[in-house]
C-alpha positions in Angstrom: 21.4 17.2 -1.5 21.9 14.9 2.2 19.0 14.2 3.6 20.6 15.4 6.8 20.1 18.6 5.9 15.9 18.4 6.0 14.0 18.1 9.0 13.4 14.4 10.3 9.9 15.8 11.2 9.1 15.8 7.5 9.8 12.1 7.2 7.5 11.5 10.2 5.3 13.4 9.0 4.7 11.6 5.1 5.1 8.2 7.2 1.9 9.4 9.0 0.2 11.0 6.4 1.3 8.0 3.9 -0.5 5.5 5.9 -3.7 7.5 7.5 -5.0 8.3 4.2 -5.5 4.6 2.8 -7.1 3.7 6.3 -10.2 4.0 5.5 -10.7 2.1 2.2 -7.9 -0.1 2.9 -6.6 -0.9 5.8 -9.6 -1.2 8.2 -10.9 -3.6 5.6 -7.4 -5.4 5.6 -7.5 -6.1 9.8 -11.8 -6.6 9.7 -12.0 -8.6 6.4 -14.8 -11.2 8.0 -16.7 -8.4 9.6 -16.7 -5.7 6.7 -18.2 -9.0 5.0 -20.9 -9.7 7.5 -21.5 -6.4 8.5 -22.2 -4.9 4.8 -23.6 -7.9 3.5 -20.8 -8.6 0.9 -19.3 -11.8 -0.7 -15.7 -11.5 -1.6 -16.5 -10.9 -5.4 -18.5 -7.3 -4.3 -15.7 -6.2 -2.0 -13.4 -7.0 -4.8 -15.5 -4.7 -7.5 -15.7 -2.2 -4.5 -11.7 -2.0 -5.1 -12.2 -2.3 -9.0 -14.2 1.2 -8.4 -11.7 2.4 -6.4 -8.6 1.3 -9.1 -10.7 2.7 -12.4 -11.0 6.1 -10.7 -7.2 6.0 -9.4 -6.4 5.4 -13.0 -7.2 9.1 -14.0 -5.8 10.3 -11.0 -2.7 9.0 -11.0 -2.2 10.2 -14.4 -3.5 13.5 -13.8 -2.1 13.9 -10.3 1.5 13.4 -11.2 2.4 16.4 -13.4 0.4 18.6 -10.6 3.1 17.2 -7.8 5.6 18.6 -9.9 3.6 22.6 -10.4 3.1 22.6 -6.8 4.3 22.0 -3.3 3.3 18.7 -1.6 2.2 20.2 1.9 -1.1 21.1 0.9 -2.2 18.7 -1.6 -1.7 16.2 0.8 -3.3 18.0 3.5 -6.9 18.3 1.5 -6.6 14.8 0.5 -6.8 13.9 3.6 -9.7 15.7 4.8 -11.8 14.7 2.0 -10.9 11.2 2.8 -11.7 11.8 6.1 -15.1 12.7 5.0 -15.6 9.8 3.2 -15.6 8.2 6.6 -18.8 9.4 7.6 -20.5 7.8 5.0 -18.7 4.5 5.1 -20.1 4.7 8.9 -23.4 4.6 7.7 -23.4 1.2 6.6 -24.4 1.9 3.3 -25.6 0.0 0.2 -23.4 -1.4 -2.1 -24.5 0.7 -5.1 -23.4 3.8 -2.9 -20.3 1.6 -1.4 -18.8 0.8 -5.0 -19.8 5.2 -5.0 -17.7 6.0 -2.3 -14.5 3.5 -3.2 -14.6 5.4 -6.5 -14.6 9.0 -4.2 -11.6 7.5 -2.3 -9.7 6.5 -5.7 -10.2 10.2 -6.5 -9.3 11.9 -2.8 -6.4 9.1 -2.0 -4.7 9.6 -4.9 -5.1 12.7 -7.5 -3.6 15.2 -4.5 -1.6 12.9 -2.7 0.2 9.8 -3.8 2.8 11.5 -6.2 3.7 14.4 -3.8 3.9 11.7 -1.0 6.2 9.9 -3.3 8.7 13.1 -4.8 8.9 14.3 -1.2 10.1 10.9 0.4 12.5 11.0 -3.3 13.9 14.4 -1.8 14.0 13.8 1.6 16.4 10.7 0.9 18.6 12.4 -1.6 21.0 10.7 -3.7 22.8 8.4 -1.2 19.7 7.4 0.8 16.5 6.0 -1.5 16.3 3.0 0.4 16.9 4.3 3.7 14.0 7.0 2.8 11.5 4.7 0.9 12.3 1.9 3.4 11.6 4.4 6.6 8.3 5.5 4.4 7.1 2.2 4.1 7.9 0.8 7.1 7.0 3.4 9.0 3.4 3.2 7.2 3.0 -0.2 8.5 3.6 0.8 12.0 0.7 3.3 11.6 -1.6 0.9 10.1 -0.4 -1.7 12.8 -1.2 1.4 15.4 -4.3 1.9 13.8 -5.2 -2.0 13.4 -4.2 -2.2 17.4 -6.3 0.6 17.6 -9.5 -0.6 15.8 -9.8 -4.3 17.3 -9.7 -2.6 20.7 -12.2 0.0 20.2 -14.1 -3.1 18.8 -14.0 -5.1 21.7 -15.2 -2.4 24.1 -18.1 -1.7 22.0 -18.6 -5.2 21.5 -21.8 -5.7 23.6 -21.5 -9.3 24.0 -19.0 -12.7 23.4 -16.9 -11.2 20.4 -17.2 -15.8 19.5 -21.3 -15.0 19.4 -21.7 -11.3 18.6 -24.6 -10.9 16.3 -24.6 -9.3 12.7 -26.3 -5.7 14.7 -23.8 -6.0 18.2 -20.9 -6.2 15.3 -22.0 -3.2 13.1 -22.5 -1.2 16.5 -18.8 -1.9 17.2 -17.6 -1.5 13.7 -19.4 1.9 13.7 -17.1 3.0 16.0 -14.1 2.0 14.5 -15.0 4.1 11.5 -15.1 6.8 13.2 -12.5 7.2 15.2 -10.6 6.7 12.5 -12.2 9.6 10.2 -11.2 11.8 13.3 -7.7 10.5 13.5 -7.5 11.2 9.4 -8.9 14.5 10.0 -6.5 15.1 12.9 -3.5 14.5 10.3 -4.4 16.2 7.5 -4.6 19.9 9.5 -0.9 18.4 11.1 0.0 18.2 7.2 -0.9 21.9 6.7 0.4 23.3 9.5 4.0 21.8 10.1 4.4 20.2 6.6 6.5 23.1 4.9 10.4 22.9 2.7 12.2 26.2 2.0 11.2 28.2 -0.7 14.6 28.0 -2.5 14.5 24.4 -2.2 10.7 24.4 -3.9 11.6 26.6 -6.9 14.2 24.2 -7.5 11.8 21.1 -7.5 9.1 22.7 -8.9 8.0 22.9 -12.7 6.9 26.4 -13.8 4.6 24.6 -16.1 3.8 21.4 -17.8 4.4 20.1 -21.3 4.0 17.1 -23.3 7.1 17.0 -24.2 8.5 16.8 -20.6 6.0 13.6 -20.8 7.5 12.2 -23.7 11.0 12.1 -22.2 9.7 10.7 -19.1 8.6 7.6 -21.4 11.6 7.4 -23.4 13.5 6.1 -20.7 13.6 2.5 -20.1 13.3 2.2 -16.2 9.7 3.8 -16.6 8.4 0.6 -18.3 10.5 -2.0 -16.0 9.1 0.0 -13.2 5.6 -0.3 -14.9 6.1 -4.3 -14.4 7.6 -4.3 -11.6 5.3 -2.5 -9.5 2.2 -3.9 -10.7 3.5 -7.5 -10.0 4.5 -6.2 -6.6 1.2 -4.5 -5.9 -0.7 -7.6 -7.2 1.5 -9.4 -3.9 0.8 -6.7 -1.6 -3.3 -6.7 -2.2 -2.8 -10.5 -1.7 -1.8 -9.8 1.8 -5.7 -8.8 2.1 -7.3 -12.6 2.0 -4.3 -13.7 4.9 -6.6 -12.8 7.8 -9.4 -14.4 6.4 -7.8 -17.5 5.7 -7.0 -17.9 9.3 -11.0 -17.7 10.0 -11.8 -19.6 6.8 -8.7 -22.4 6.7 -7.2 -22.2 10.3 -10.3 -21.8 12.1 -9.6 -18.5 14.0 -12.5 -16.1 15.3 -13.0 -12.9 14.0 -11.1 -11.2 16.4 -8.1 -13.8 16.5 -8.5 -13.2 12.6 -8.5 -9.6 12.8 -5.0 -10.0 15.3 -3.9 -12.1 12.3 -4.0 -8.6 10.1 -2.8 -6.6 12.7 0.1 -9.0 13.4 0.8 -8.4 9.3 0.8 -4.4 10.1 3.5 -5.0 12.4 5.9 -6.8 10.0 6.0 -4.3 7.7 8.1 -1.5 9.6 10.7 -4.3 10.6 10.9 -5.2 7.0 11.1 -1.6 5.3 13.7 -0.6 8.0 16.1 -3.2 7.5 15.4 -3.5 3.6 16.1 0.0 3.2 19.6 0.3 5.5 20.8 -2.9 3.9 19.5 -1.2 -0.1 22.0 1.8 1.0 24.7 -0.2 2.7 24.7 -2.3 -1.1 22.4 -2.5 -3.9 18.8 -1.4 -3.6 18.2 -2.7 -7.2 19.5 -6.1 -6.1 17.5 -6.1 -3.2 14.6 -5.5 -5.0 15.2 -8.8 -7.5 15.6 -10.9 -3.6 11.9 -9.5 -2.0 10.5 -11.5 -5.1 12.1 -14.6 -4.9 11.3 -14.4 -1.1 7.4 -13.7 -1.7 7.6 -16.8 -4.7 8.9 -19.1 -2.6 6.0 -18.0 0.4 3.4 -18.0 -2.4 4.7 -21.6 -2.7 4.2 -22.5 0.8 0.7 -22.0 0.6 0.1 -23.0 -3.2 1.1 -26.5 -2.2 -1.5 -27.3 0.6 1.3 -27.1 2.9 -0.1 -24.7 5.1 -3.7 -25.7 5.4 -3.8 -27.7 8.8 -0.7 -27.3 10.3 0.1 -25.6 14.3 -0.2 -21.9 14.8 3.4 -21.7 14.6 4.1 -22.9 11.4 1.4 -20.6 10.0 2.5 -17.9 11.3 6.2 -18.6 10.1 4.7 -18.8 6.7 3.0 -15.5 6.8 6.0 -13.8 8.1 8.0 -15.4 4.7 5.1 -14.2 2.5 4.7 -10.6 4.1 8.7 -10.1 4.5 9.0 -10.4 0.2 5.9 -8.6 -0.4 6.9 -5.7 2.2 10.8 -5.6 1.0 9.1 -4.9 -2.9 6.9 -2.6 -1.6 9.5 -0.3 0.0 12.0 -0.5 -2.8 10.0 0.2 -5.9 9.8 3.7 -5.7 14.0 3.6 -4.5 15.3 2.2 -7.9 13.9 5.8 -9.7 17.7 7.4 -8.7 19.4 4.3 -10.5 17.1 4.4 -13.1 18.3 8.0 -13.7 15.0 9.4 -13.6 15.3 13.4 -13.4 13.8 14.8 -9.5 12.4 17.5 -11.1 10.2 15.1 -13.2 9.6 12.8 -10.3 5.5 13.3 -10.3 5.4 13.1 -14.0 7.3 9.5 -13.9 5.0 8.2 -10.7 1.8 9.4 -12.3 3.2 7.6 -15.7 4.1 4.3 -13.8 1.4 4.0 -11.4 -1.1 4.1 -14.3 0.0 0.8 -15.1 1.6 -0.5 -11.9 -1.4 -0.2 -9.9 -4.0 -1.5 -12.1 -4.2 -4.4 -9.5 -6.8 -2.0 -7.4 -9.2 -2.7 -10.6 -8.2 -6.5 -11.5 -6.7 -8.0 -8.2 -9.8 -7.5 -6.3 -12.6 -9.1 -8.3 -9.9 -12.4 -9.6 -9.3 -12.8 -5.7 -12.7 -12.6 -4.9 -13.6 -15.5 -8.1 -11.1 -17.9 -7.0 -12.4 -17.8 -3.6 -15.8 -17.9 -4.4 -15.8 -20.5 -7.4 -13.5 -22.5 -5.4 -14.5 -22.4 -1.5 -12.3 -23.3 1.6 -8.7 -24.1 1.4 -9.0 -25.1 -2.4 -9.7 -21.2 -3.7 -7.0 -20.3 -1.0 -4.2 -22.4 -2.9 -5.7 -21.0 -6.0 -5.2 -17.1 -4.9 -1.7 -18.3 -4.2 -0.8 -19.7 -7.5 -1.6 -16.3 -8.7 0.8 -14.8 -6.4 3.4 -17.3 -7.7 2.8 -16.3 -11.1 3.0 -12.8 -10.4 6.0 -12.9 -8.3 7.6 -15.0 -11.1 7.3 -12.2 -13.9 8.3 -9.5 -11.0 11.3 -11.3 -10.2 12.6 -11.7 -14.1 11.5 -7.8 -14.5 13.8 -6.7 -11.5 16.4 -8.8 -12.6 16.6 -7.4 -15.8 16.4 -4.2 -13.6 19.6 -4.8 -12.0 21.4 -6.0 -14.9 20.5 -2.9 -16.8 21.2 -0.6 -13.5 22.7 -1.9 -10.8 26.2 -2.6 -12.3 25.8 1.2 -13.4 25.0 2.6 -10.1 28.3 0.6 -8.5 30.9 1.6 -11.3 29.4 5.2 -10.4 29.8 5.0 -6.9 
């Protein structure tokens, strides 16, 4: 199957729906790190465990979620997701305590993920057929990030007009007034998607029958975990995750280490937002045009040698330049992973029909970052203030990117010199 033959509208459509659903536990918090902070009354370490919620209920759901992507069509699971996300909203507006926060991150692991993440993922595998995986996941991912830049855009504007006074001396109330608003505009937006999803998200009923399981077995389970790209993928995606949730601290150390405001901070975010569509785009036509696995092995030697950067003290007081030269080292290796992971499954000779049951499988392990990353982040910068817990947080990412590097090397060893005597 060419993915010429399916609709481009489907592919804009999962890009939309891909990104709009983690907006409101992720990506808002992502651009507004200082003011989600200030505003709920959080240290790092609480926002961190508000994640750790969010990962131990994803656990379950990824796990369970996967086999149902491959019973049903992916239209309408991801369509209630994203209404029951949106709902979430409303009660994130509500400035709530952090009991009933850590509550609600554990509702989102649940409504992000159980009806949504693997049938995002097996329909982007579809849509890209066998010649196109990097082209498709790179699209996907980049084309997330330019809807969470959108939506970061988006939200520091809507903050500045609600912003009653100077954004440099807005109080604790003038910044939750503004904030407020954010939310909620972007629960509608989420809303707005989701009935987009269940209207105009719809494949041809040959096509589903051939992609879809009649029913679910153990055994189908067991051969999923027989085969050895399933555990590299395990590793490889959890050390790439651990990058990507990294990304989180980078606006606030331009507040905490550079000095920036919260809105230059929050610009800092939503300049990150931006890099990621350039990155999946071109990642994912040069994966095609030669070796996605060997692309894959180079995104983590990029993001070690950014980790680097900023391990070393380098970037602590340097010009606003250099900084952001830094950033754009560290997010182009973290961003390149991200789109590729998911576009090594076709070398790795993982059957399509089985696609859900493999993501559920390797997300269980490769996203166990949403219940560790969090909380470690969160330690080091709070045992270890200023630029010292910074360099520390950065270390980790070194570490991480280290392992993910020798995993998709062995990757492309195993894989990539297969795929090319193939082709």
């Amino acid at each position: 199957m060419k993915s010429q033959k399916i609709p481009w509208h489907l592919l804009f459509l999962l890009i939309l729906a891909g990104e709009s659903v983690f907006i409101l536990p992720f990506v808002l918090a992502r651009v507004f790190r200082p003011t989600v902070l200030q505003t709920f009354g959080l240290d790092n370490v609480q926002l961190g465990f508000c994640y750790s919620m969010y990962g131990i209920v994803a656990l379950g759901a990824y796990l369970f979620g996967g086999p149902l992507a491959d019973k049903y069509p992916p239209g309408k699971l991801m369509a209630i997701a994203l209404w029951s996300t949106a709902l979430g909203g409303l009660v994130y507006a509500s400035f709530p305590s952090y009991g009933i926060l850590k509550m609600l991150y554990g509702y989102w692991g649940f409504t992000t993920i159980f009806l949504f993440w693997a049938p995002m993922i097996k329909a982007t595998r579809i849509w890209g057929g066998a010649a196109n995986q990097g082209k498709a996941f790179g699209f996907l991912d980049g084309g997330r990030g330019l809807v969470g830049a959108l939506f970061g855009t988006l939200g520091v504007f809507v903050f500045s007009v609600f912003l009653t006074t100077s954004m440099e001396t807005a109080s604790i109330t003038e910044s939750s007034y503004a904030f407020k608003r954010v939310i909620l505009i972007s629960s509608g937006i989420v809303a707005l998607v989701g009935w987009l999803i269940w209207i105009f998200m719809k494949t041809d009923r040959e096509k589903e029958k051939k992609i879809v399981l009649e029913r679910i077995s153990l055994s189908q389970i067991g051969q999923v975990l027989k085969l050895p790209s399933v555990w590299l993928l395990m590793l490889i995606i959890l050390c790439a995750y651990v990058g990507y949730k990294i990304t989180d601290i980078l606006s606030l150390y331009a507040n905490e280490v550079m000095g920036y405001s919260q809105v230059e901070s929050a610009q800092v975010g939503t300049f990150l937002l931006f890099v990621r569509p350039v990155v999946g785009v071109i990642i994912g036509i040069l994966a095609d045009r030669t070796h996605t696995t060997f692309w894959l092995l180079v995104s983590f030697v990029i993001t070690f040698a950014g980790a680097l950067l900023f391990a070393t003290g380098f970037i602590s007081n340097v010009s606003t330049g250099l900084f952001f030269i830094s950033i754009l080292v560290v997010a182009t290796g973290v961003y390149a992973a991200r789109s590729l992971y998911f576009a090594v499954m076709e070398s790795g000779q993982i059957p399509l029909v089985l696609t859900g049951t493999a993501v559920g499988l390797v997300s269980l392990v490769g996203y166990t970052p949403d219940i560790f990353a969090g909380p470690l982040i969160g330690y080091l910068l709070e045992a270890s203030p200023g630029v010292v817990g910074h360099q520390n947080v950065f270390w980790m990412l070194a570490l991480f990117s280290a392992v993910g590097g020798i995993a998709g090397f062995i990757y492309f060893v195993k894989y990539g010199k297969q795929l090319q005597q193939e082709n």
